[in-house]
MIDOSE-1310 file (N, C-alpha, C; in nm, 2 decimals, decimal comma, always signed):
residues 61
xxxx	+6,24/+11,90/+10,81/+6,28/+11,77/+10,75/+6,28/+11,67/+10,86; +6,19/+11,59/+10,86/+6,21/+11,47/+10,92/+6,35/+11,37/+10,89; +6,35/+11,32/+11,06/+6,46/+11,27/+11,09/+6,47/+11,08/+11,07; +6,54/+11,04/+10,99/+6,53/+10,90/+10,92/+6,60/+10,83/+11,00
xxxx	+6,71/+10,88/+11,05/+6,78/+10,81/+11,13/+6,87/+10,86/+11,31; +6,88/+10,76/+11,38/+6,91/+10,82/+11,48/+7,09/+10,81/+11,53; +7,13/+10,75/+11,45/+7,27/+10,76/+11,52/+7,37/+10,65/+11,37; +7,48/+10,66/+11,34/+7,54/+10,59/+11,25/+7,66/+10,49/+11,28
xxxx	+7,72/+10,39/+11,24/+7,81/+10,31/+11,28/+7,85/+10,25/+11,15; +7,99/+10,29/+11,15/+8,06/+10,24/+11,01/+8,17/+10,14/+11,03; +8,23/+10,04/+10,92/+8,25/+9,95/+10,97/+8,42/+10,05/+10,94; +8,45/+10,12/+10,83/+8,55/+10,15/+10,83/+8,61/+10,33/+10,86
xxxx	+8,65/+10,37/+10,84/+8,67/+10,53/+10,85/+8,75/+10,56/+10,95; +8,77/+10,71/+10,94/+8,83/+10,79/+11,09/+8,80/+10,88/+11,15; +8,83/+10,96/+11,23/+8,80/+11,06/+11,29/+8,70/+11,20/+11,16; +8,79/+11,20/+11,08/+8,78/+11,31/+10,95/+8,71/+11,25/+10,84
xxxx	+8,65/+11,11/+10,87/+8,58/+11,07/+10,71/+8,48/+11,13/+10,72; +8,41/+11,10/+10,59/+8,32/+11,21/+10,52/+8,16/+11,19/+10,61; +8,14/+11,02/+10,67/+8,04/+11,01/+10,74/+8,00/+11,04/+10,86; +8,15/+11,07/+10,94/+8,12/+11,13/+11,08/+8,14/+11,28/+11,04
xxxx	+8,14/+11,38/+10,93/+8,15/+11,48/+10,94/+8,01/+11,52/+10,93; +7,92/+11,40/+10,87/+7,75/+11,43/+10,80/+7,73/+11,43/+10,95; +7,75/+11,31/+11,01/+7,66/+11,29/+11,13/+7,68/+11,42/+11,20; +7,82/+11,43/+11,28/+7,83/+11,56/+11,29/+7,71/+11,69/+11,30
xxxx	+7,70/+11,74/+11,15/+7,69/+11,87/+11,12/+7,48/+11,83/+11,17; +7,47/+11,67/+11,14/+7,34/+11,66/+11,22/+7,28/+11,65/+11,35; +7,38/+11,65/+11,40/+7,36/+11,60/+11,56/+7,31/+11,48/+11,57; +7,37/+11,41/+11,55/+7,38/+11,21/+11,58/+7,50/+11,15/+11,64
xxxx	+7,51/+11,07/+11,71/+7,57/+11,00/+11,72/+7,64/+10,91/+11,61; +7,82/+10,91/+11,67/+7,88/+10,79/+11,56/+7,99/+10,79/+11,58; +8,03/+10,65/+11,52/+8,18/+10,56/+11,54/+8,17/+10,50/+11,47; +8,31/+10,50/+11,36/+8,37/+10,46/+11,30/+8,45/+10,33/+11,34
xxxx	+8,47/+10,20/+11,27/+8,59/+10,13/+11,28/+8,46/+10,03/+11,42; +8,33/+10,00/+11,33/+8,25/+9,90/+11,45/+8,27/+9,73/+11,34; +8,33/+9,68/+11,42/+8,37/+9,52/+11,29/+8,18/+9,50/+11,28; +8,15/+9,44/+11,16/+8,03/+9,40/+11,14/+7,94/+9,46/+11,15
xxxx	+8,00/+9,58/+11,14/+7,84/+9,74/+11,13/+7,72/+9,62/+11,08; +7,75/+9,63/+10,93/+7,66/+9,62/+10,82/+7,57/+9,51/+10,86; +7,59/+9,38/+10,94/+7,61/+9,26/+10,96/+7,50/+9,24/+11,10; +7,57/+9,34/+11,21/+7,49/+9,34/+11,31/+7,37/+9,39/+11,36
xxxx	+7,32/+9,42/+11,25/+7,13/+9,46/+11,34/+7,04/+9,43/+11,21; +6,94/+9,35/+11,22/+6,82/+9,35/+11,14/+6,74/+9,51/+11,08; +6,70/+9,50/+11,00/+6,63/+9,60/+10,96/+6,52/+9,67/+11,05; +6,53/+9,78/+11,16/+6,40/+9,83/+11,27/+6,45/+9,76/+11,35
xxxx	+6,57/+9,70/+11,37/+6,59/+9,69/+11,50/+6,65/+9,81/+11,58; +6,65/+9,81/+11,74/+6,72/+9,97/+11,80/+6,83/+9,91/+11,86; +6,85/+10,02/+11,86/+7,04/+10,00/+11,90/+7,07/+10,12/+12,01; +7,19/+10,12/+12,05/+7,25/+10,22/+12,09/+7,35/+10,24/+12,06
xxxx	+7,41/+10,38/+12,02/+7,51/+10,43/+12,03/+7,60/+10,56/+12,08; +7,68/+10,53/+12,17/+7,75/+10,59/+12,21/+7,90/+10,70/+12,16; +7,89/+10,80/+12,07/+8,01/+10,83/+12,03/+8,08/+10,88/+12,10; +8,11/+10,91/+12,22/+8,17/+10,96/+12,34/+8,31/+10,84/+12,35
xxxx	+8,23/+10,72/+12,35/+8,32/+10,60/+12,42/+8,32/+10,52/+12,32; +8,23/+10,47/+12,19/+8,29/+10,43/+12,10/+8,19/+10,28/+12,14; +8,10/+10,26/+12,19/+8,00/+10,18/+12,22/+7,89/+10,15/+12,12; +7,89/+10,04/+12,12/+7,74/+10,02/+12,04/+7,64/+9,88/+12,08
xxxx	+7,56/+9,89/+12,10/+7,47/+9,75/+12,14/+7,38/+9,72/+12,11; +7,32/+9,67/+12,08/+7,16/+9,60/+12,05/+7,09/+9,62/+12,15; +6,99/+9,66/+12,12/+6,87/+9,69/+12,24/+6,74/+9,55/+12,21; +6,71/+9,49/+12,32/+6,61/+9,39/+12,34/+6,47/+9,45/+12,38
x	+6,37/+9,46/+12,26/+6,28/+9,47/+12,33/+6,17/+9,40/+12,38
């Protein structure tokens, strides 16, 4: 199965919601509780994310 996406950022949730359990079981990256997930990146833009520390940024290319 090809991979569609590389990492997830929700604007709401917690530790136990249902989308960090998908990412999870995928091996991706993700953090819950990013204000303006939905808001913050154009369509094909890259990002980074960090679930360790709970980081996220826009990458300039």
């Amino acid at each position: 199965m090809e991979q569609k996406i590389g990492s997830l950022n929700m604007e709401t949730g917690g530790s136990i919601s249902h989308g960090l359990g998908v990412a999870r079981e995928y091996g991706i990256p993700a953090v819950a509780g990013v204000a303006d997930a939905a808001g913050r990146f154009e369509d094909g833009q890259k990002g980074r994310t960090n679930g360790e520390s709970g980081r996220v940024e826009q990458l300039v290319d």
